[in-house]
C-alpha positions in Angstrom: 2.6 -11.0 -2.0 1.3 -8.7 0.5 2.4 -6.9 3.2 0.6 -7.3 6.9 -0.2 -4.0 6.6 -1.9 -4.2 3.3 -3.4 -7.4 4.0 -5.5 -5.7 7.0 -6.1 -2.7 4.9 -8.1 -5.0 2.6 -10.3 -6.7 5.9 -11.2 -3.2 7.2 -12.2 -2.4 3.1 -14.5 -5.4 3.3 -15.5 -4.5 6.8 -16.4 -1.1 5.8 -18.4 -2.0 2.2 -20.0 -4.8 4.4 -21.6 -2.0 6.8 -22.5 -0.1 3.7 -24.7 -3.1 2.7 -26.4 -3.6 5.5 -27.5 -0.2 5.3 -28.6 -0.9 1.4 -32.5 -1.1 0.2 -33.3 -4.3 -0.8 -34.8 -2.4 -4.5 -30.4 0.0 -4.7 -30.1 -0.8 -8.2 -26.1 -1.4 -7.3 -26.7 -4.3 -4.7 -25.6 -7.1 -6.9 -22.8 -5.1 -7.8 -21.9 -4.5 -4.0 -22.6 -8.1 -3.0 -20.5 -9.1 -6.1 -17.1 -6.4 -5.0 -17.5 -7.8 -1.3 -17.3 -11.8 -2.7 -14.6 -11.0 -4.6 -12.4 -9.1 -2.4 -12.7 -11.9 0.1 -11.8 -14.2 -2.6 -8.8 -12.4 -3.3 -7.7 -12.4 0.6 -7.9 -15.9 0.4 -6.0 -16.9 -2.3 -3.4 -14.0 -1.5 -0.1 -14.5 0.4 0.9 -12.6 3.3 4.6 -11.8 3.6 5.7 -12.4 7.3 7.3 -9.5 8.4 7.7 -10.1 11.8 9.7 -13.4 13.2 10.7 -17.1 12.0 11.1 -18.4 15.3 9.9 -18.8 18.6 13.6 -17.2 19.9 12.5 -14.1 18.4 9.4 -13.2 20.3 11.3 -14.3 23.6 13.9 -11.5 23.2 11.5 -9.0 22.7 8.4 -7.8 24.5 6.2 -9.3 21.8 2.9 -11.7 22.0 2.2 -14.2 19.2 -0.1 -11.7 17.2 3.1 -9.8 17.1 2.0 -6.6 19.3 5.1 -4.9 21.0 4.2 -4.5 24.4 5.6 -1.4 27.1 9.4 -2.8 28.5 7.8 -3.6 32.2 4.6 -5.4 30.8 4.8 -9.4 31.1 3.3 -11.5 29.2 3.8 -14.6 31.3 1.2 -15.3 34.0 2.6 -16.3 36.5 5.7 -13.4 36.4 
């Protein structure tokens, strides 16, 4: 089980070896090895579980300033249109 935190972590990873293969010669020696780290990383964030660490209920992002992504927004912020 990972954390959110950790999770994320691992997309920016992939993100990052992903722009370092676009950047990579079609003749790098080490491009079926980078193709092959990328496919498997996403493979692991797929089959991994995420540990919710922010809220089990709807109640909980209402008492707070939060949005459903769980971002806590400034105290005078709304995040109700028509407020």
């Amino acid at each position: 089980m990972h954390s959110i935190k950790q999770f994320c972590d691992k997309i920016d990873s992939i993100k990052s070896m992903a722009d370092d293969l676009r950047k990579t010669p079609p003749s790098d020696p080490n491009l079926k090895n980078k193709i092959e780290v990328i496919q498997s990383d996403c493979l692991l964030v797929a089959k991994g579980k995420v540990d919710r660490e922010y809220f089990t209920n709807i109640n909980d992002y209402e008492k707070n300033n939060y949005d459903y992504s769980g971002v806590d927004h400034p105290s005078g912020l709304s995040i109700n249109e028509d407020e």
